[in-house]
N, CA, C and O atoms as a MOPAC input file, in Angstrom:
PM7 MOZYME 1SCF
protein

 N     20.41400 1    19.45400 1    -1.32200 1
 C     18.97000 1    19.54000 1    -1.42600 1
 C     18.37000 1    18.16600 1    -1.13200 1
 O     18.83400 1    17.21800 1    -1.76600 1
 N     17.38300 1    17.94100 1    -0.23600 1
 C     16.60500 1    17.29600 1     0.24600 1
 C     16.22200 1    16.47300 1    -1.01400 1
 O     15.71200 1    17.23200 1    -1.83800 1
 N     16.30700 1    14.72000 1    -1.62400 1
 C     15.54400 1    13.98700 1    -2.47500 1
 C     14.37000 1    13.07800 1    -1.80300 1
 O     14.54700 1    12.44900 1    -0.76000 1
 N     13.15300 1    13.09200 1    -2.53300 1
 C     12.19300 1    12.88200 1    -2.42400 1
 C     12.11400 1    11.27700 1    -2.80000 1
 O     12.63400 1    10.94200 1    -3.86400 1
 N     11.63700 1    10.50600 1    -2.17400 1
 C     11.66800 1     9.03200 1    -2.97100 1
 C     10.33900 1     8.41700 1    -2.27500 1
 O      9.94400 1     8.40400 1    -1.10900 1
 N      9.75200 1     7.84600 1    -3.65400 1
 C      8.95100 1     6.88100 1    -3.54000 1
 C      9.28700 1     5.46400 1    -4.03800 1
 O      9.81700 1     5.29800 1    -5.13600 1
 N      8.96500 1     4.41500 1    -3.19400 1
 C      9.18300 1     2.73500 1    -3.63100 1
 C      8.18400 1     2.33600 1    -4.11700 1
 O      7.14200 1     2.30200 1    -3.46300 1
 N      8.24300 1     1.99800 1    -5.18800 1
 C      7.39500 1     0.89600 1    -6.34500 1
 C      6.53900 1     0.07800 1    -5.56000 1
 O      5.34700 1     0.36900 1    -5.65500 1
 N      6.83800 1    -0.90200 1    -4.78400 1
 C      7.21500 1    -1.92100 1    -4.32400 1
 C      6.41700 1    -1.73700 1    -2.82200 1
 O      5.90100 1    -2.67400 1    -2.21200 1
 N      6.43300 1    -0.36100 1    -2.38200 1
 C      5.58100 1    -0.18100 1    -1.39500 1
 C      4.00800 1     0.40400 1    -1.44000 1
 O      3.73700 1     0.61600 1    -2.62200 1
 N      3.00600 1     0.70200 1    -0.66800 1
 C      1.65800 1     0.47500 1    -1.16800 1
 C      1.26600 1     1.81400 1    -1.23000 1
 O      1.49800 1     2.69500 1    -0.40200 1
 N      0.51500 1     1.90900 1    -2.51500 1
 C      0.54500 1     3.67400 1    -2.87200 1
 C      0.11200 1     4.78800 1    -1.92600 1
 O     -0.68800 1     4.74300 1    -0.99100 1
 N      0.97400 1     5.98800 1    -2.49000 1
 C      0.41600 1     6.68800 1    -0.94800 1
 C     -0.79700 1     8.21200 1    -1.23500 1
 O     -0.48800 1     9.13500 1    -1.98800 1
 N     -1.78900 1     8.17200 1    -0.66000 1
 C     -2.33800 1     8.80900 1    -0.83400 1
 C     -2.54000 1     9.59800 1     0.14800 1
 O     -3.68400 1     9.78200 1     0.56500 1
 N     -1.47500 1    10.20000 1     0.68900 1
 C     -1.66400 1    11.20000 1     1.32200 1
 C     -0.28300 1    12.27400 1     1.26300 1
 O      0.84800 1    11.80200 1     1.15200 1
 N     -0.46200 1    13.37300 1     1.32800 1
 C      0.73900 1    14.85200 1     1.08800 1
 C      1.94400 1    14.17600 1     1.60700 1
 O      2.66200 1    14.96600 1     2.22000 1
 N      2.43400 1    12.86700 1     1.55400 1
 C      3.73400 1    12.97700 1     1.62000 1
 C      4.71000 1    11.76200 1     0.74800 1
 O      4.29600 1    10.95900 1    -0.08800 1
 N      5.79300 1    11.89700 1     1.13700 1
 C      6.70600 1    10.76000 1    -0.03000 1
 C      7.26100 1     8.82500 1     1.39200 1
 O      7.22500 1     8.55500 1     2.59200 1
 N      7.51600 1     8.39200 1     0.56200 1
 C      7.93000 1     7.31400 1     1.48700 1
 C      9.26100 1     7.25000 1     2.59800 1
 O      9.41100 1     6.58300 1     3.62200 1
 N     10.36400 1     8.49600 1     1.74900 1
 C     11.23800 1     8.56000 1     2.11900 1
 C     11.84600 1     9.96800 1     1.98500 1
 O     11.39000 1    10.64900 1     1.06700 1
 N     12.97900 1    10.60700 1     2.89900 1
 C     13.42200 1    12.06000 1     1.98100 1
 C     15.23900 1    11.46300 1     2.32200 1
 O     15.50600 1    10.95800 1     3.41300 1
 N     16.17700 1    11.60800 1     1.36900 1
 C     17.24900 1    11.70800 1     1.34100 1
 C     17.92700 1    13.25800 1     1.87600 1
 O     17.76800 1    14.27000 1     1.19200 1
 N     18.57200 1    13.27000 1     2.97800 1
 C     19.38800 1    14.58800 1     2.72200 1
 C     20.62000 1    13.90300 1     3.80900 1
 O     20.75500 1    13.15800 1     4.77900 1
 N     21.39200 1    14.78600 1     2.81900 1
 C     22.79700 1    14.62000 1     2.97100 1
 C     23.31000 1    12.91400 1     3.45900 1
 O     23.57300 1    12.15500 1     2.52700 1
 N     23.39000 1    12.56100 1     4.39800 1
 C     24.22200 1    11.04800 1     4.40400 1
 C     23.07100 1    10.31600 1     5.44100 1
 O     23.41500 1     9.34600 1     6.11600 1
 N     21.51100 1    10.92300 1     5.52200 1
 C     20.51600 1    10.22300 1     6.48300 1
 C     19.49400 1    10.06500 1     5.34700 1
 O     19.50300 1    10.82300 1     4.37700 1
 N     18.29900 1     8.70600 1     5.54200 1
 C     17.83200 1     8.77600 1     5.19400 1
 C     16.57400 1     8.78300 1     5.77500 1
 O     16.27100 1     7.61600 1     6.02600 1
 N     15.91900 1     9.36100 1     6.02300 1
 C     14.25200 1     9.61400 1     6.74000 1
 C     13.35600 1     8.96200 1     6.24000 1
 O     13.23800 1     9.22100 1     5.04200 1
 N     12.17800 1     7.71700 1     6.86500 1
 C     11.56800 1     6.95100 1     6.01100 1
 C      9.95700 1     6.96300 1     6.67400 1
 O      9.81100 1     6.42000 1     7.76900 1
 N      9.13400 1     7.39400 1     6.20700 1
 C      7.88700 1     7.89000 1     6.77100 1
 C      7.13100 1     6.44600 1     7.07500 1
 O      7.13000 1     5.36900 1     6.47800 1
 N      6.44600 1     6.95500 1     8.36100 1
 C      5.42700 1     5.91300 1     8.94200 1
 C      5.39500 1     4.47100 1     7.96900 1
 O      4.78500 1     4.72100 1     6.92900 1
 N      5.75900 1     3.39500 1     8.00300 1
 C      4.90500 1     2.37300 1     7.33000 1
 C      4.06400 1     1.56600 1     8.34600 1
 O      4.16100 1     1.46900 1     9.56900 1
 N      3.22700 1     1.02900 1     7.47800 1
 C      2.01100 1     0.04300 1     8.12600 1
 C      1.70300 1    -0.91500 1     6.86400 1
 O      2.06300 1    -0.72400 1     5.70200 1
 N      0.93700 1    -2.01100 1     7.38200 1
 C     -0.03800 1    -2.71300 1     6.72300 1
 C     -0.71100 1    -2.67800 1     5.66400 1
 O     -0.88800 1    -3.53100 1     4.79400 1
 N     -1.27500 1    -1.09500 1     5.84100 1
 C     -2.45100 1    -0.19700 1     4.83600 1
 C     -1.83300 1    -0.92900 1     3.29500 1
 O     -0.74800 1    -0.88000 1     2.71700 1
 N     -3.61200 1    -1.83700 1     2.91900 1
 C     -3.05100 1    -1.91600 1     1.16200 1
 C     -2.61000 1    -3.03700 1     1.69100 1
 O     -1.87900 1    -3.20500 1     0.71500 1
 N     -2.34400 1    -4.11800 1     2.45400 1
 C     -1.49900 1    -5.35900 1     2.57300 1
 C     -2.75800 1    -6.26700 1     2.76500 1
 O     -3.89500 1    -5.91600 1     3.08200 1
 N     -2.23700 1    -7.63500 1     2.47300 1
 C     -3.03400 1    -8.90200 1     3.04900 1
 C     -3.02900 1    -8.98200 1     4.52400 1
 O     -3.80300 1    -9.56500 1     5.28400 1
 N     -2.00300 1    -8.27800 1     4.75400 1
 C     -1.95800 1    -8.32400 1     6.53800 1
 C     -2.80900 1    -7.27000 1     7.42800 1
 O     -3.00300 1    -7.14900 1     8.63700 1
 N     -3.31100 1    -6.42400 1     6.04700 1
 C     -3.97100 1    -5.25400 1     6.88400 1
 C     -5.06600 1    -5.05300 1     8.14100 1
 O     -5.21300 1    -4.02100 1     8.79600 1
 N     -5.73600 1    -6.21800 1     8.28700 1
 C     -6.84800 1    -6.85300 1     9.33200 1
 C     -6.31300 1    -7.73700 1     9.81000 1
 O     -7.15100 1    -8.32900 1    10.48900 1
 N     -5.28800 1    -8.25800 1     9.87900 1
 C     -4.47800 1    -9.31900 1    10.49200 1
 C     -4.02100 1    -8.41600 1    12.17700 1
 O     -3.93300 1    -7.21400 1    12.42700 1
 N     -3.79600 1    -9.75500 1    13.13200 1
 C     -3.04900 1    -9.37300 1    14.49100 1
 C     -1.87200 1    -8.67700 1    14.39100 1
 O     -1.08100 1    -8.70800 1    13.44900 1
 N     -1.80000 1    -8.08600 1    15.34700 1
 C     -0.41400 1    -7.21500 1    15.70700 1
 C      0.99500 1    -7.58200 1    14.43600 1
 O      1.53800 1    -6.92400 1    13.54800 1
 N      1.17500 1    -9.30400 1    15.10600 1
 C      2.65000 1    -9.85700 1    15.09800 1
 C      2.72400 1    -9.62200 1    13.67700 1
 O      3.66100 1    -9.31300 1    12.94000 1
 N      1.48900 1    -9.85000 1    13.47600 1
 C      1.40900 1   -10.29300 1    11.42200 1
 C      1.53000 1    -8.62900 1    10.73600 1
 O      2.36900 1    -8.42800 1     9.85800 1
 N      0.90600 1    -7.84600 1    11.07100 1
 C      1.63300 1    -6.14400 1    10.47200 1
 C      2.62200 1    -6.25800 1    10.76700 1
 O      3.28900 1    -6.52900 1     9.76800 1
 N      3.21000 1    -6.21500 1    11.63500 1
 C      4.56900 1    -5.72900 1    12.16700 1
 C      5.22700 1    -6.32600 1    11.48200 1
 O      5.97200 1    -5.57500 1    10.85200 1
 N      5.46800 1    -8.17500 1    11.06500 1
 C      6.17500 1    -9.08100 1     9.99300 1
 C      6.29900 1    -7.77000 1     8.38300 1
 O      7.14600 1    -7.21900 1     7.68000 1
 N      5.08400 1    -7.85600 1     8.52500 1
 C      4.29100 1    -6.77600 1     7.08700 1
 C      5.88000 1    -5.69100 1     6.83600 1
 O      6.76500 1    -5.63600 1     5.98200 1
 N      5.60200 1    -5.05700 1     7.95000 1
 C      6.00200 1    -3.74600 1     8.26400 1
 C      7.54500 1    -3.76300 1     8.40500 1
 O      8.12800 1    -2.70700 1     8.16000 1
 N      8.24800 1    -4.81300 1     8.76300 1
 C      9.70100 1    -5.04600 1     8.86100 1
 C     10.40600 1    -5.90900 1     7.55200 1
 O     11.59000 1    -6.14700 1     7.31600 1
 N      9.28900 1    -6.23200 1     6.88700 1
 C      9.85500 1    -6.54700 1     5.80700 1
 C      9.94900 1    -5.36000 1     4.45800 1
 O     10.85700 1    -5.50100 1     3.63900 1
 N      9.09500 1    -4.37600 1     4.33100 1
 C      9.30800 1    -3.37900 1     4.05600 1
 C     10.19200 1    -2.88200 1     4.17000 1
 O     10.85200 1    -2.74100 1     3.14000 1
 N     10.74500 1    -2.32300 1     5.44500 1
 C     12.48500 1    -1.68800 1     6.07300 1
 C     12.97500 1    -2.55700 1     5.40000 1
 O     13.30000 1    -2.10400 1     4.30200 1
 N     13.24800 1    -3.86700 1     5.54200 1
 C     14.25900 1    -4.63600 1     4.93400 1
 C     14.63300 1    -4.30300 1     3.16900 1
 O     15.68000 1    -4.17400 1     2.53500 1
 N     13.17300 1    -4.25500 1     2.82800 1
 C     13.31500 1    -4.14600 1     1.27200 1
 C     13.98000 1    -2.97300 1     0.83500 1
 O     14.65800 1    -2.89300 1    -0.18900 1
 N     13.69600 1    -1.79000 1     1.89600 1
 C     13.99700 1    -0.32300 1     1.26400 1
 C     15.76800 1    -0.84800 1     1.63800 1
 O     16.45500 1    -1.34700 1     0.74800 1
 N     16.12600 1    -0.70500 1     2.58500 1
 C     17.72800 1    -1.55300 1     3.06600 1
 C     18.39700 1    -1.60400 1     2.43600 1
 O     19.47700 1    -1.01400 1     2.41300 1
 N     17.66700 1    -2.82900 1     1.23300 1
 C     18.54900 1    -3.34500 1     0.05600 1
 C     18.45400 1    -2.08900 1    -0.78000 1
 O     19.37000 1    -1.27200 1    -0.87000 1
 N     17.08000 1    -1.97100 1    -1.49200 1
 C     17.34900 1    -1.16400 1    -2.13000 1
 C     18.54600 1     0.59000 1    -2.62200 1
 O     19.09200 1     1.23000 1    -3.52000 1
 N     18.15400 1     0.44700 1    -0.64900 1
 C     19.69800 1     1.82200 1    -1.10700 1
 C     21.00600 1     0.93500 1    -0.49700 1
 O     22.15000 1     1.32300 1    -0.26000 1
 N     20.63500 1     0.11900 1    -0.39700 1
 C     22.31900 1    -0.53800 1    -0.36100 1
 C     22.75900 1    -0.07300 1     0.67300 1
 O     23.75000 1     0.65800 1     0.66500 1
 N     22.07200 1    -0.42100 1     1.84600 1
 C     21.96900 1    -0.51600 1     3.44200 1
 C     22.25800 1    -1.60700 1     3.96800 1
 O     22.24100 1    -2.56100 1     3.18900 1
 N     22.61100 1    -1.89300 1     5.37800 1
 C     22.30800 1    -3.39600 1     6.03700 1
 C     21.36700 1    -2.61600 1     7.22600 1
 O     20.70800 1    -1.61600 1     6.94100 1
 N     21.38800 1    -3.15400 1     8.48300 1
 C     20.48700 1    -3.41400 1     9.40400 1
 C     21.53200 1    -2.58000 1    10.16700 1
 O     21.18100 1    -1.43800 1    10.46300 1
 N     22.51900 1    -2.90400 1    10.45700 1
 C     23.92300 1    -2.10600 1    10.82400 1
 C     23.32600 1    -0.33200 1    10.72200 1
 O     23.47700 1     0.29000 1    11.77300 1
 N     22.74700 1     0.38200 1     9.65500 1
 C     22.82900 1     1.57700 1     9.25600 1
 C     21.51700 1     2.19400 1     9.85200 1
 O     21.19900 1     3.37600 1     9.72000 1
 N     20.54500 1     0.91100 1    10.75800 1
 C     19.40300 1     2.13000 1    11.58900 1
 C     19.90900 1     2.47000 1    12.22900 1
 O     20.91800 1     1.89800 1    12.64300 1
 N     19.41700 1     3.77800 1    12.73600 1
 C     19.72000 1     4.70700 1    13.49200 1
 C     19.18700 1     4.88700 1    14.29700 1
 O     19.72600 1     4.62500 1    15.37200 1
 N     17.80100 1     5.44400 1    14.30400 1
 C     16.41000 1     5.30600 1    15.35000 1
 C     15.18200 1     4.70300 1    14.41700 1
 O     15.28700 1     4.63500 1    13.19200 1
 N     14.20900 1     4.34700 1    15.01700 1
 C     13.08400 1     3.93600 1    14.59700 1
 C     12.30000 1     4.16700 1    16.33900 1
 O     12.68700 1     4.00800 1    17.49700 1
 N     10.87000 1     4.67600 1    15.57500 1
 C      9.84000 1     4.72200 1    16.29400 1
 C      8.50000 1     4.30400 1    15.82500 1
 O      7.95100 1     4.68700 1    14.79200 1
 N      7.92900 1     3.28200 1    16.90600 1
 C      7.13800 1     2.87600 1    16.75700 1
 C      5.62100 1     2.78700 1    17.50300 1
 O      5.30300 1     2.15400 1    18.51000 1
 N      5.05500 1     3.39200 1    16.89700 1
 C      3.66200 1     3.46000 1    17.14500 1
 C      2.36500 1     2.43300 1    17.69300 1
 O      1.65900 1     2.15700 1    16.72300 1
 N      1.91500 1     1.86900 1    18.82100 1
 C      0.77000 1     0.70200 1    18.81500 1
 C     -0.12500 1     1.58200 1    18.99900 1
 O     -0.06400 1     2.77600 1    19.29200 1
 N     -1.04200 1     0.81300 1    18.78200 1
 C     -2.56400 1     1.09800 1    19.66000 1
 C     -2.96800 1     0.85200 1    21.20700 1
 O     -3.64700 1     1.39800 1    22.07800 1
 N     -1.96000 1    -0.55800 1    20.99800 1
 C     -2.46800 1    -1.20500 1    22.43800 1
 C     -0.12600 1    -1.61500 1    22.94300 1
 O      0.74700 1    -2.20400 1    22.30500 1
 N     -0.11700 1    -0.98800 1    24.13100 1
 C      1.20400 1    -1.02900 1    24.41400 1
 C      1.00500 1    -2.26900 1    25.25900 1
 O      1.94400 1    -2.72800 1    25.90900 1
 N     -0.05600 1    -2.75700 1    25.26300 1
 C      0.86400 1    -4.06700 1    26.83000 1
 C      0.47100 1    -4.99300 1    25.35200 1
 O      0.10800 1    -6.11500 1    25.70200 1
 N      0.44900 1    -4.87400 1    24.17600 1
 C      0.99900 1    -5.72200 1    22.91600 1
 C      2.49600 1    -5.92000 1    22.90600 1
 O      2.93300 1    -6.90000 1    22.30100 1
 N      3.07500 1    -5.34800 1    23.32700 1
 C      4.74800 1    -5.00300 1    23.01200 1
 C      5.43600 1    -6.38200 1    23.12700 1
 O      6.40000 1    -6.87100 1    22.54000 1
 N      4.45300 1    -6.92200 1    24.26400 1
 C      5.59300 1    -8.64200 1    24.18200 1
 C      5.71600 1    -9.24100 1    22.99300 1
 O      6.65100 1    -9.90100 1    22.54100 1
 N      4.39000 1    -8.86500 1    22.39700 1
 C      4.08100 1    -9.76800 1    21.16700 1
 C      5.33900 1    -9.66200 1    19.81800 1
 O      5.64000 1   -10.46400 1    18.93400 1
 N      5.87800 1    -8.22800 1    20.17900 1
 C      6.54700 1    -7.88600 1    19.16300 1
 C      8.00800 1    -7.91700 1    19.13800 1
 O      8.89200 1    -7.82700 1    18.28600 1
 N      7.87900 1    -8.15800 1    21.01900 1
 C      9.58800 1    -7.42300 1    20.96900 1
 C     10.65300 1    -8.65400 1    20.96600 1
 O     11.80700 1    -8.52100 1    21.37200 1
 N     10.06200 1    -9.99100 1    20.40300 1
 C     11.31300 1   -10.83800 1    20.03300 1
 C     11.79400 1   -10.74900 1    18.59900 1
 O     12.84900 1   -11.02700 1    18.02900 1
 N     10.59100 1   -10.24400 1    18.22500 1
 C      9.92800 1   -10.45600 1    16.49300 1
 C     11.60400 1    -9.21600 1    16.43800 1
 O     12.62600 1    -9.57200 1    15.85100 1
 N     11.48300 1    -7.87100 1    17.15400 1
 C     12.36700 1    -6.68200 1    16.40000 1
 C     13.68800 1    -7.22500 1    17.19200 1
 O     14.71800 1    -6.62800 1    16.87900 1
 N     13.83300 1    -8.30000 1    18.20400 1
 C     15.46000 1    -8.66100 1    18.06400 1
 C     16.11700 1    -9.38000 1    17.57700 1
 O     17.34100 1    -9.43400 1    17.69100 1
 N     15.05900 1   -10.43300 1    16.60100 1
 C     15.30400 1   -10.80400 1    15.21500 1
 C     15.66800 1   -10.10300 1    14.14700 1
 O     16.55300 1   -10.38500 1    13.33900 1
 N     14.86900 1    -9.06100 1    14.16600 1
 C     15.21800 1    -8.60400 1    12.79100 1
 C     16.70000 1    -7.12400 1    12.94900 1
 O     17.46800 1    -6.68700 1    12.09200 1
 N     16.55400 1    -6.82000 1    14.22100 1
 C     17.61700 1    -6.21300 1    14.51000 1
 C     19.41100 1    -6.61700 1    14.38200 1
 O     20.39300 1    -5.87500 1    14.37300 1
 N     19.29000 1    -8.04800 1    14.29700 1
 C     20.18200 1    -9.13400 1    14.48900 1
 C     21.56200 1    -8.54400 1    14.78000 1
 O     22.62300 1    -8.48200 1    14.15800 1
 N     21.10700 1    -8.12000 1    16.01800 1
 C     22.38000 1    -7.72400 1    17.45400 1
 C     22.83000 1    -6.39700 1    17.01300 1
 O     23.71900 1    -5.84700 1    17.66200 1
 N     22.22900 1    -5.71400 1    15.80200 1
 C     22.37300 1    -3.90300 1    15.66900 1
 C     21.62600 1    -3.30300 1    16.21400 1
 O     20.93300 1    -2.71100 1    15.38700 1
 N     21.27100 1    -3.04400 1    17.40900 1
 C     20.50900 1    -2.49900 1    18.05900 1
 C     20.31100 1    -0.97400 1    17.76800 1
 O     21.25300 1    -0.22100 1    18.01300 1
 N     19.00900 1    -0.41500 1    17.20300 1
 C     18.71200 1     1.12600 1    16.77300 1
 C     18.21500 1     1.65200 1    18.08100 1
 O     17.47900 1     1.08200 1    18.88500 1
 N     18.93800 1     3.25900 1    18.17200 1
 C     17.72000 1     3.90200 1    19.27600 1
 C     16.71900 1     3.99700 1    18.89800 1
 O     16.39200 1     4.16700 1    17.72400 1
 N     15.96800 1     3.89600 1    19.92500 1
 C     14.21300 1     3.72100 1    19.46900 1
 C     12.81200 1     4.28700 1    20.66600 1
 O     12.74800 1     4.16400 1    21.88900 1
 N     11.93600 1     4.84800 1    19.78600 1
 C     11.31400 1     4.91700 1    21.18900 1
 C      9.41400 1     4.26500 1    20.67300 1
 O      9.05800 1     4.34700 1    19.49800 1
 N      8.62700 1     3.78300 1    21.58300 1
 C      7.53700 1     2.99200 1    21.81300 1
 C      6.64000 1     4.28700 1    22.19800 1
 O      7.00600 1     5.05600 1    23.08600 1
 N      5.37200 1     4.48300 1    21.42500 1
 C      4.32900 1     5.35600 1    21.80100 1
 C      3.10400 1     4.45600 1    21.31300 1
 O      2.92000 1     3.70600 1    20.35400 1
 N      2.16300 1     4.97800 1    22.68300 1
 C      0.92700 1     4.25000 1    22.41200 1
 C      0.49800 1     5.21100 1    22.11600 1
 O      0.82800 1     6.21300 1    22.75000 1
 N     -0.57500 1     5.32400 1    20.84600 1
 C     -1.67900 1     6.16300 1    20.26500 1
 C     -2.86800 1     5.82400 1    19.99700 1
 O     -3.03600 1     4.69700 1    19.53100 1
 N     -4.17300 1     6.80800 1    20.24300 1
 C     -5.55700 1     6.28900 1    19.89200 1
 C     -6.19600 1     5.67600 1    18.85200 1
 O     -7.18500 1     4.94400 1    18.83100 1
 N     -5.05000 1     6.33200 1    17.48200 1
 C     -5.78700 1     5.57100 1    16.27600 1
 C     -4.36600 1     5.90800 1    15.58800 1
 O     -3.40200 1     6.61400 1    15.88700 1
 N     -4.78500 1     4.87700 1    14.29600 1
 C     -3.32100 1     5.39600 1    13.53000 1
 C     -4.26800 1     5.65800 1    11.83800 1
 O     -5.47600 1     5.84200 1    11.98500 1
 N     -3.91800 1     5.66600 1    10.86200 1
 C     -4.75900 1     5.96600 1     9.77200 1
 C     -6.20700 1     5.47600 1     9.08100 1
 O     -7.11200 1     6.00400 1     8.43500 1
 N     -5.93700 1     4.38000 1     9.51600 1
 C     -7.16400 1     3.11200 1     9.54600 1
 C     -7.35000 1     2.67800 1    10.67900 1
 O     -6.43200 1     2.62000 1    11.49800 1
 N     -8.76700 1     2.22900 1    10.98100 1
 C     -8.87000 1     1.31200 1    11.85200 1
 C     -8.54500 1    -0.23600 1    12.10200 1
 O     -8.60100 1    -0.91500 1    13.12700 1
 N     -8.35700 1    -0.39700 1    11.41400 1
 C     -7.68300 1    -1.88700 1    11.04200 1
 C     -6.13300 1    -2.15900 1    11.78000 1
 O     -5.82400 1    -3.02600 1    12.59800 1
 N     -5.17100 1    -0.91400 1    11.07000 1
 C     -3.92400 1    -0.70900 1    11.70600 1
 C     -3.63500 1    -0.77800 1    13.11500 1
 O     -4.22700 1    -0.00800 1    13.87100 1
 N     -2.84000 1    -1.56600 1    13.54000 1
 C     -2.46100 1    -1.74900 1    14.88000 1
 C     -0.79900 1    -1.08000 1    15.17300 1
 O     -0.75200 1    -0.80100 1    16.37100 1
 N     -0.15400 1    -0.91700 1    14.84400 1
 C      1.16600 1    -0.60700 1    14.79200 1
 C      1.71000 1     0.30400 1    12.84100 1
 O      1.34300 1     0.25500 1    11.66700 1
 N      2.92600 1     1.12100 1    13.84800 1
 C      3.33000 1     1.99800 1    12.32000 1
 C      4.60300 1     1.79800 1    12.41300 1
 O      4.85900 1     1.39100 1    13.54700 1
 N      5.45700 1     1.88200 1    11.81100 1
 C      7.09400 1     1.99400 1    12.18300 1
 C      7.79700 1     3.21500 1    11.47600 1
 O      7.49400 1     3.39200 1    10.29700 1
 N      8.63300 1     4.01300 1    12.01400 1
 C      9.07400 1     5.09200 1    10.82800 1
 C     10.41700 1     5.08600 1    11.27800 1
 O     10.64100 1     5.30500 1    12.46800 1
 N     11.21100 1     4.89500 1    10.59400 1
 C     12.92300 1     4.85800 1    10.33200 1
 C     13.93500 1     6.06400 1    10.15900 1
 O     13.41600 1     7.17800 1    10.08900 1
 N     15.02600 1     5.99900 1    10.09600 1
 C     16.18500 1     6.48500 1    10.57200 1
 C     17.19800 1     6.05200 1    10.26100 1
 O     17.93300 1     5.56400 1    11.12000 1
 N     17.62100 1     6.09700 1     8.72000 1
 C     19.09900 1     5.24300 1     8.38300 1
 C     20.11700 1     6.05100 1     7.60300 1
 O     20.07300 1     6.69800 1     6.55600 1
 N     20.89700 1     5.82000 1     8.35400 1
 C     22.63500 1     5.96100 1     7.94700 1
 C     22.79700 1     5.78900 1     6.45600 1
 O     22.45000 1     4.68100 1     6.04800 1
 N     23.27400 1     6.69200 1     5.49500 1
 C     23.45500 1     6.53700 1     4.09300 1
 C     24.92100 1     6.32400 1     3.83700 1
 O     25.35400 1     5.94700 1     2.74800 1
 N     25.77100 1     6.61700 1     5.03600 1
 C     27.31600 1     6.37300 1     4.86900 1
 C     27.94200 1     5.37700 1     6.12300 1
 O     29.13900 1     5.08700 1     6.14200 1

């Protein structure tokens, strides 16, 4: 059976869904952004920092490394931003490269938000 998880630690959610769902040995980790952050009106590079340090935190928390993404997809507003970002995620990827795919969209929950990230990790 599918577990439901919310992080403390991440910024409350007010909308019909949970932060994360556990089933069986994947873990599914819904959209994060900015929303609720000091970074939330901040440039691109600075959510995205926001936003990858989050993944990192949930990581630890289930006793993950960087090794265990799987896919991640990520959401901009504006795609010819992507330079801005894409040294920032082969840093934090550090040579585990996740499949992944890049979609530009008109708006994301706020207007403020420039980028979302939603995850894909290995529980075994």
């Amino acid at each position: 059976m599918p577990e439901r998880v919310n992080y403390e630690y991440l910024p409350t959610i007010a909308g019909p869904y949970v932060h994360a769902v556990k089933h069986k040995d994947t873990l599914y980790v819904s959209g994060l952004t900015a929303f609720g952050t000091s970074a939330q009106s901040d440039p691109l590079i600075a959510q995205s920092e926001v936003i990858l340090a989050q993944l990192a935190q949930i990581l630890k928390t289930e006793k993950r490394c960087k090794e265990d993404l799987v896919k991640l997809t990520i959401f901009v507003k504006d795609i010819s931003q992507l330079s801005l970002i894409r040294e920032q995620l082969f840093g934090f990827y550090e040579s585990f490269l996740p499949a992944c795919s890049l979609v530009e969209v008109s708006n994301l929950i706020h207007p403020d938000l420039l980028i979302e990230i939603e995850a894909v990790v290995a529980l075994s």
